[in-house]
C-alpha positions as CSV (number, residue, x, y, z in Angstrom):
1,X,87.6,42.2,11.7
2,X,89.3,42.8,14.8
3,X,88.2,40.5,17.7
4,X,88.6,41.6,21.5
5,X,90.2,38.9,23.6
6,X,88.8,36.9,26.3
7,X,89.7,36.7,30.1
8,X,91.0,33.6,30.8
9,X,89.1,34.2,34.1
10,X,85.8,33.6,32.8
11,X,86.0,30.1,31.7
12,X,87.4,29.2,34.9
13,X,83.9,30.8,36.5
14,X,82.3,29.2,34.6
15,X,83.5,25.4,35.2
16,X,83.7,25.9,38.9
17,X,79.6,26.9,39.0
18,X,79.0,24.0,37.1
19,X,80.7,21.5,39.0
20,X,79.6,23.0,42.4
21,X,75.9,22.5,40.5
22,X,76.3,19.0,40.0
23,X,77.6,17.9,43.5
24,X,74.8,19.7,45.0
25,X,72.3,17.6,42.7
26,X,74.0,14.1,43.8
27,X,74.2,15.0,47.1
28,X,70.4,15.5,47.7
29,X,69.3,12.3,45.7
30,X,71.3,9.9,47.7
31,X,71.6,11.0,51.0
32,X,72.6,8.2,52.5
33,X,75.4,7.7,50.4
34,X,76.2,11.4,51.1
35,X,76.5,10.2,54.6
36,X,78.7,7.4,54.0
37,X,81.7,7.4,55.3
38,X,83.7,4.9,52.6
39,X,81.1,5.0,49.7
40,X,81.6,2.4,47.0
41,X,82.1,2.1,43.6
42,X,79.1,0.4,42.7
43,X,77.3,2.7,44.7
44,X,77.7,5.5,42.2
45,X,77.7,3.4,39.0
46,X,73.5,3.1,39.2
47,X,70.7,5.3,40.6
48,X,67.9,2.0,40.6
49,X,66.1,1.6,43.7
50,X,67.7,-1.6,46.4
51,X,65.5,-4.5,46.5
52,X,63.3,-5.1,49.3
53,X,64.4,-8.8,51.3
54,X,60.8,-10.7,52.6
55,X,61.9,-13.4,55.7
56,X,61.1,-16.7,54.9
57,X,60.3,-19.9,57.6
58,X,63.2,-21.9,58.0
59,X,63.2,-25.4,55.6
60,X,62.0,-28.1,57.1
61,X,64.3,-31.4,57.6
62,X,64.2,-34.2,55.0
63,X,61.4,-34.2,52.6
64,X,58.0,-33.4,53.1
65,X,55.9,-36.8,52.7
66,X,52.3,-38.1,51.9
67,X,50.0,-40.8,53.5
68,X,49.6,-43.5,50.8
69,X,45.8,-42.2,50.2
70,X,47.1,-38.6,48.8
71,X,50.2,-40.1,47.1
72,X,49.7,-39.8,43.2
73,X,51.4,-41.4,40.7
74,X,52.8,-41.6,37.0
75,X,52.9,-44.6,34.7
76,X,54.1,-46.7,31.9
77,X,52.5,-49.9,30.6
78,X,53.1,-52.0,27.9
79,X,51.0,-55.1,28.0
80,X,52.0,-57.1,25.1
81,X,55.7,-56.8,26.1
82,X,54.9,-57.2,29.7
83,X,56.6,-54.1,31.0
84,X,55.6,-51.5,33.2
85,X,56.7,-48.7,36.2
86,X,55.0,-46.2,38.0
87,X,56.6,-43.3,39.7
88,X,56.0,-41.6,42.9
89,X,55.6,-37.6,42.1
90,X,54.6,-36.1,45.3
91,X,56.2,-38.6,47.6
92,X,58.3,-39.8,49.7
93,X,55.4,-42.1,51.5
94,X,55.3,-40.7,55.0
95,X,56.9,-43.1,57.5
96,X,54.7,-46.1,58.6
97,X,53.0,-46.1,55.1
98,X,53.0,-48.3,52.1
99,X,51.7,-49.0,48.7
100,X,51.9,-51.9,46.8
101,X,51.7,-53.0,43.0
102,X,51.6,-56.0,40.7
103,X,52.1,-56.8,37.4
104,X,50.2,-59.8,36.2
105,X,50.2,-61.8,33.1
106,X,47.5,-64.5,32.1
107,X,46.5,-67.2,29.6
108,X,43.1,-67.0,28.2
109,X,40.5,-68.7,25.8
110,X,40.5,-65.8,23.6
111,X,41.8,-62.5,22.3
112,X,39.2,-60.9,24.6
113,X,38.0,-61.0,28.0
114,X,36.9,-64.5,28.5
115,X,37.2,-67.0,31.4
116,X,38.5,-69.2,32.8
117,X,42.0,-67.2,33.1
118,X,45.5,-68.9,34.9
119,X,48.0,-66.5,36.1
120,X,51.1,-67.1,34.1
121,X,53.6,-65.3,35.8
122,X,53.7,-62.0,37.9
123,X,55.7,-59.3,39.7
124,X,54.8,-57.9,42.9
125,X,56.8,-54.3,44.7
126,X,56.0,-51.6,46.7
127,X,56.9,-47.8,48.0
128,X,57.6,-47.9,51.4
129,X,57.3,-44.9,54.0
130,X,60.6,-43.0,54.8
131,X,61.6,-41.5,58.0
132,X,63.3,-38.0,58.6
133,X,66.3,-37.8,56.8
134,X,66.1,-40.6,55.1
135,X,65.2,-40.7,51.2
136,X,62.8,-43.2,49.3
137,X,62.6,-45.3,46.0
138,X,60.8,-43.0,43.2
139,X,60.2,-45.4,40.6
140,X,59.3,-48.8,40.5
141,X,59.9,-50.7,37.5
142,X,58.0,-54.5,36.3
143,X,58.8,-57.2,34.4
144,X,56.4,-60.3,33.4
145,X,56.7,-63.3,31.1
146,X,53.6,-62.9,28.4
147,X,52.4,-66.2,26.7
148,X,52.6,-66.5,22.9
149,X,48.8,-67.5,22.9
150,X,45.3,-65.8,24.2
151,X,46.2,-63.7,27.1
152,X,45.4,-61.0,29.6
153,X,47.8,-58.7,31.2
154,X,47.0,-56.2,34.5
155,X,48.6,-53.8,36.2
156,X,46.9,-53.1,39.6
157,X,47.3,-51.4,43.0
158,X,47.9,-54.0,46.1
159,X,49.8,-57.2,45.9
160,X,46.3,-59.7,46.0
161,X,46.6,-61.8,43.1
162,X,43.8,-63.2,41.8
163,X,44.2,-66.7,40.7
164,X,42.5,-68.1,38.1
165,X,40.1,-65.2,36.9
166,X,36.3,-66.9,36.6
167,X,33.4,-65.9,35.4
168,X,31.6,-65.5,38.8
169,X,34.8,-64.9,40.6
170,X,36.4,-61.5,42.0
171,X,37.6,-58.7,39.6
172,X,40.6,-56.3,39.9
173,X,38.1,-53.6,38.9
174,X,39.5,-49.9,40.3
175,X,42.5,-51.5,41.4
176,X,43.6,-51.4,37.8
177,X,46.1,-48.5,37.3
178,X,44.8,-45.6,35.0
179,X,41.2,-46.5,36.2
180,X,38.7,-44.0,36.4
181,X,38.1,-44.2,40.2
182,X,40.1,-44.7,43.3
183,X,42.7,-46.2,43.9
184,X,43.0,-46.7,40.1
185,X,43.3,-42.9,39.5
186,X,45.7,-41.8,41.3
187,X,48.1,-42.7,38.8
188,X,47.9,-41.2,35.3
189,X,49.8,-42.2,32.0
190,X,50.3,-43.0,28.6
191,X,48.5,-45.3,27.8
192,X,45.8,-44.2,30.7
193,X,44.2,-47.9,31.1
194,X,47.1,-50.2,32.4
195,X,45.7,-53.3,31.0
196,X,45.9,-55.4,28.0
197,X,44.1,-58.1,26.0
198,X,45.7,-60.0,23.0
199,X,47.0,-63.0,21.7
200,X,46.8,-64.9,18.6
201,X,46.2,-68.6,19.3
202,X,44.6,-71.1,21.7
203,X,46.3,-72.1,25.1
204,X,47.1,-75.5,25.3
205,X,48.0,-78.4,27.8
206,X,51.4,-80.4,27.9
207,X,50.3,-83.3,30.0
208,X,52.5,-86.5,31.0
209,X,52.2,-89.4,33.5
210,X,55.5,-90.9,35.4
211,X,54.4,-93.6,37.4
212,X,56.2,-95.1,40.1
213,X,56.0,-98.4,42.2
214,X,57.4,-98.9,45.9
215,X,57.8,-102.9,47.6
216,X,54.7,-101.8,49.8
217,X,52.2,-102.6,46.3
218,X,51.5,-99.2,46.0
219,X,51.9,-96.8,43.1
220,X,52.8,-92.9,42.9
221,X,51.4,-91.6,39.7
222,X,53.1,-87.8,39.1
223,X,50.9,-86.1,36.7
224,X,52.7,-83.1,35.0
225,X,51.9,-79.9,32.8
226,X,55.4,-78.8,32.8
227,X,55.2,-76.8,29.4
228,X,52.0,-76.1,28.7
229,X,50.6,-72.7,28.6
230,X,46.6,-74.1,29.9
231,X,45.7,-76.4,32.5
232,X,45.5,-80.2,32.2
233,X,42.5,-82.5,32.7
234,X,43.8,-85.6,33.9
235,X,41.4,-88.2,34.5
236,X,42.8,-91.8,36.5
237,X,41.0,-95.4,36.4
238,X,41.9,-98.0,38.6
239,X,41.6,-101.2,40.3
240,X,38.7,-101.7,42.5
241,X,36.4,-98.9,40.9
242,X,38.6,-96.5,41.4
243,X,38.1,-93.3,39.2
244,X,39.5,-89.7,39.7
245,X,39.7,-86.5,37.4
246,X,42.8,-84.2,38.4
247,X,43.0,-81.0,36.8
248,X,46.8,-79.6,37.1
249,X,47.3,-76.1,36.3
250,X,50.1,-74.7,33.7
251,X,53.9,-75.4,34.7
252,X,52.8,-77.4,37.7
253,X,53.1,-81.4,38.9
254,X,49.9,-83.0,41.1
255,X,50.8,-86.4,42.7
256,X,48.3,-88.8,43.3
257,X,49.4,-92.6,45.3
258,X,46.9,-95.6,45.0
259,X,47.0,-98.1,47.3
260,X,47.6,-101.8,46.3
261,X,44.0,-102.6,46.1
262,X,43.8,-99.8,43.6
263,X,47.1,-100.1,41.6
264,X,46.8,-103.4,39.9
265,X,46.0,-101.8,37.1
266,X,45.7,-98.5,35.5
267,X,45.2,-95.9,33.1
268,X,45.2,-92.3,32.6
269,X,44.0,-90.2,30.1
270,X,44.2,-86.3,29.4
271,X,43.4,-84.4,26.0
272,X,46.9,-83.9,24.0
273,X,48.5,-86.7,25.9
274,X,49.0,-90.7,24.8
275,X,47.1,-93.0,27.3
276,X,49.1,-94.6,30.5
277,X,48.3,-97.8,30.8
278,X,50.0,-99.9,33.2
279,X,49.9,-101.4,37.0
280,X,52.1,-102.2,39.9
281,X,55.0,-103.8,39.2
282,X,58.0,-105.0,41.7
283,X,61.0,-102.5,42.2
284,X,64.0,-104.4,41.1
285,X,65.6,-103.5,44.7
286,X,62.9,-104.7,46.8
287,X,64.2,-106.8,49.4
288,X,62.3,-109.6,50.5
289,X,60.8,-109.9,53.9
290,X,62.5,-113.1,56.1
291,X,60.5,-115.2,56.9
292,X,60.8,-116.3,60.6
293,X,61.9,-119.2,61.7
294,X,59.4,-122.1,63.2
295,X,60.5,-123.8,67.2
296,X,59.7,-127.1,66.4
297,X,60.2,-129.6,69.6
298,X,58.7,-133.2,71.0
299,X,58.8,-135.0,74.3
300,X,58.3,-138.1,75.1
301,X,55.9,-139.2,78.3
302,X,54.5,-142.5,79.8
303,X,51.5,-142.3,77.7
304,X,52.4,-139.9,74.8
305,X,55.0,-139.1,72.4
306,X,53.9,-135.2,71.9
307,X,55.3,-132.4,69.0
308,X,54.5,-129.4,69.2
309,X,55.2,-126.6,66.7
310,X,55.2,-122.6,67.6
311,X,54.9,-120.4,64.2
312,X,56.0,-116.9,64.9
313,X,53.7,-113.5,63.4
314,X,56.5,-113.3,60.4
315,X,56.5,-116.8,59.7
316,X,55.1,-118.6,56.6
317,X,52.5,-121.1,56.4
318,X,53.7,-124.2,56.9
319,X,52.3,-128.2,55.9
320,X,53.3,-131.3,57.3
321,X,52.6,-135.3,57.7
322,X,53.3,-136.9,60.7
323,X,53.8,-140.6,59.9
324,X,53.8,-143.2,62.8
325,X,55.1,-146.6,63.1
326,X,52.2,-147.8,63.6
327,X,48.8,-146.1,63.3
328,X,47.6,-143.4,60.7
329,X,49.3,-140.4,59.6
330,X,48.3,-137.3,60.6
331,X,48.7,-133.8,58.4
332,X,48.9,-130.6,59.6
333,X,48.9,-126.7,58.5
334,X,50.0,-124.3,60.7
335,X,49.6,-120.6,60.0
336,X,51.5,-117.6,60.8
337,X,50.9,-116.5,64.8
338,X,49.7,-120.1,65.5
339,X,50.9,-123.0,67.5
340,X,50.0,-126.6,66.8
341,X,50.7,-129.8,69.5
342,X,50.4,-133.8,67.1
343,X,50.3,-136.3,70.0
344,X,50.4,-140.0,69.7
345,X,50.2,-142.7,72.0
346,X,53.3,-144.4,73.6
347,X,53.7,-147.6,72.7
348,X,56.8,-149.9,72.6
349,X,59.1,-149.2,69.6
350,X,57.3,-146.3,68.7
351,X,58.5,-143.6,65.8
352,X,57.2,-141.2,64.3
353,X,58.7,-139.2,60.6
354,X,58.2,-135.6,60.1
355,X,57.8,-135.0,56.1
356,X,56.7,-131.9,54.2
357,X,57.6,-128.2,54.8
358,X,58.7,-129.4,58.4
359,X,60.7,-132.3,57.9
360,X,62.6,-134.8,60.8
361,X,65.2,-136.2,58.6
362,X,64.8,-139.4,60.3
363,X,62.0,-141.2,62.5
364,X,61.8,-139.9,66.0
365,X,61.8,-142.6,68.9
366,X,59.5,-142.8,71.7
367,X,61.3,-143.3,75.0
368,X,60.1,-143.9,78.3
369,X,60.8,-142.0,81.0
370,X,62.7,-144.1,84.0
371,X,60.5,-143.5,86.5
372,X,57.2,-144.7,85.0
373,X,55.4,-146.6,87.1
374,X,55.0,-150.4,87.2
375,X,51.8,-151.6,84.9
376,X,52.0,-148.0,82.9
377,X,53.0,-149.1,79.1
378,X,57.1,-148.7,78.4
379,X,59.6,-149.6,76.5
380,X,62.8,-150.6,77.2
381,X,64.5,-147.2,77.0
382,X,65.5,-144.9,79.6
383,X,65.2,-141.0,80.0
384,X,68.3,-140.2,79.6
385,X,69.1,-141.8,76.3
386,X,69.3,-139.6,73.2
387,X,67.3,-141.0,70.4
388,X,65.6,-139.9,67.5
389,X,66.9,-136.4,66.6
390,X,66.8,-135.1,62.6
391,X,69.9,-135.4,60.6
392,X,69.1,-132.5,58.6
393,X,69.1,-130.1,61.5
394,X,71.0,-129.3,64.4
395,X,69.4,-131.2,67.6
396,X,68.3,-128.6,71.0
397,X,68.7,-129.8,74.1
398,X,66.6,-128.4,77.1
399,X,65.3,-131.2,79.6
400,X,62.2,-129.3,81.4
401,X,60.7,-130.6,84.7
402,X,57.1,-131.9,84.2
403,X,55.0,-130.1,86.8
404,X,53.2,-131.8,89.8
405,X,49.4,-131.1,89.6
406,X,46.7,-132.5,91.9
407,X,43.5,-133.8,90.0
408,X,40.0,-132.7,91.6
409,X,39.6,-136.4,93.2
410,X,42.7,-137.7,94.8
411,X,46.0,-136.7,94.4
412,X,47.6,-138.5,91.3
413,X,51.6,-137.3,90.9
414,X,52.2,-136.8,87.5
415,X,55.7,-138.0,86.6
416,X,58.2,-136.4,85.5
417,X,59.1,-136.1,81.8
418,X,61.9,-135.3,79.1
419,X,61.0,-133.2,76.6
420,X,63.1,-132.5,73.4
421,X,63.4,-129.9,70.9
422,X,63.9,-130.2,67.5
423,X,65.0,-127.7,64.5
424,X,62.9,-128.8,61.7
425,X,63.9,-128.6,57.9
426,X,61.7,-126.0,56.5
């Protein structure tokens, strides 16, 4: 078969109609991009719709914040290890705001809710308001010491501690976190109820006395539960009818100071602790008080030999004899604070010896004064002989004027007289 050849025209034709075809077709879908005058390369590679941009407000500055009322929370608690946390999911607090938390551990008389309760230990924090800008703790976490025997452990909103726990006493009731009302439930976690009851064996008291006397007579008694995980009972008996029951509280000292009349002697007493028995006794550094000195001193008048002795507020009490040479003796106590005057008559070779706590060493002369008058009773000495004065002390000289006094009848001059001092030998 012969075939007729073709024009090499036609195929030309025909390539040139399509392609005019297919500009025509882009050109009236995208008009824009017909109209552009630098069109892209991505701008042909798809035929999808743009995407439509919606405005948005600006951000605000920092983050936005709650009062402590609308803040909620998350939470962890594990009561017989004494852990816990709680984190702030819709926070920061707004500036000016806070909320506290505690973590409380306690010793108990059982395994369940029983009273009385002591706190043990405890761990107080708190979320505090931010201001713009700034940026606020999340998370808080709490650790507490948990007692090996019957105990209770809390985990509550606010930082009020309630110490001990009593039967008719207050209650943490919805401050506990995870509880079913406000504030309680803001917070939600696993476990839910943030609170825990447990133990294994009975709390019990370490109690010990120290007892300590000062130079005064009195005595400090220090009564201790240093160790024990319960409080102590500590009852004291002393001198005088003195009775007192102390009760010290776990890991704490009470100090109790009895005055002499009460510390003579003692005992103390407490379940799980020996009895004290015991009393004042004198520090080995007590100093004791001096004693002051007594002013011992005589004169010697025309009718008297006189001695007087002056026993000053510190002094101590002090006996004598005054032994003339003629006539009886005479004894004397003189107190603390007091003064005493022992007279005896003048009379010619008169002497007088001081014995007992106050002692003269040897007799003590009268002497006459010189200007006695004629017919009054003298001796042959004169006033201003020395006579008389204690070997055993050191003798004070001091000659005093007598004083010139008028009597209600008449006018009688008193004479003048020596007077002499005297350091007795105590």
């Amino acid at each position: 078969m012969i075939r007729p050849k073709l024009s090499p025209r036609r195929p030309l034709v025909v390539a040139a109609a399509a392609l005019a075809g297919l500009a025509t077709a882009f050109a009236a879908s995208s008009p824009a991009l017909a109209t552009s005058p630098s069109p892209s390369a991505s701008a042909t590679a798809t035929a999808s719709p743009s995407p439509t941009v919606t405005p948005t407000s600006p951000a605000p500055e920092g983050p936005a914040c709650v009062s402590a009322a609308d803040a909620r929370y998350t939470h962890t608690f594990k009561g017989k290890r004494g852990e816990a946390s709680i984190t702030l999911v819709n926070g920061p607090l707004c500036e000016g705001q806070e909320q506290s938390f505690a973590l409380v551990s306690y010793v108990a008389p059982s395994a369940k809710v029983a009273f009385p309760q002591y706190v043990l230990d405890k761990s107080v924090k708190k979320f505090t308001g931010v201001g713009a800008g700034e940026l606020g703790v999340a998370t808080l976490d709490f650790k507490v010491e948990v007692p090996q025997c019957y105990t209770q452990v809390d985990f509550v909103f606010g930082d009020e501690i309630i110490d001990p726990l009593t039967d008719n006493g207050s209650r943490y009731g919805h401050r506990k976190v995870g509880s079913p009302k406000a504030p309680g439930s803001q917070s939600t976690g696993k476990p839910q109820e943030a609170w825990y009851n447990g133990g294994s064996e009975t709390c019990s008291p370490a109690p010990e006395v120290i007892a300590e006397s000062d130079c005064e007579g009195n005595v400090e008694l220090t009564l201790v539960n240093r160790s024990g995980n319960a409080a102590a009972a500590f009852t004291i008996t002393g001198s005088g009818g003195y009775t007192e029951t102390v009760s010290v509280p776990m890991r704490k000292i009470e100090t109790r100071k009895l005055n002499p009349g009460q510390a003579q002697e003692l005992k103390v007493t407490a379940p799980g602790m020996e009895d004290f028995t015991g009393g004042w006794a004198k520090p080995e550094d007590c100093q004791e008080p001096e004693a002051g000195e007594p002013d011992g001193g005589y004169e010697s008048t025309c009718d008297e030999l006189i001695f007087r002795i002056a026993n000053p507020e510190n002094g101590a009490t002090l006996t004598s004899t005054f032994t003339p040479s003629t006539g009886e003796p005479k004894t004397v106590t003189v107190e603390a604070g007091r003064d005493v005057t022992v007279t005896f008559p003048a009379s010619p070779g008169l002497t007088v010896t001081v014995t007992g706590d106050l002692a003269s060493g040897e007799a003590i002369k009268w002497e006459q004064p010189k200007d006695c008058e004629d017919g009054e009773e003298g001796g042959s000495g004169g006033g201003d002989q020395e006579g008389g004065l204690p070997v055993t002390g050191a003798a004070a000289g001091g000659i005093a004027a007598g004083a010139v006094a008028l009597l209600a009848v008449g006018a009688v001059l008193f004479v003048m007289a020596r007077r002499r001092r005297i350091r007795f030998t105590a």
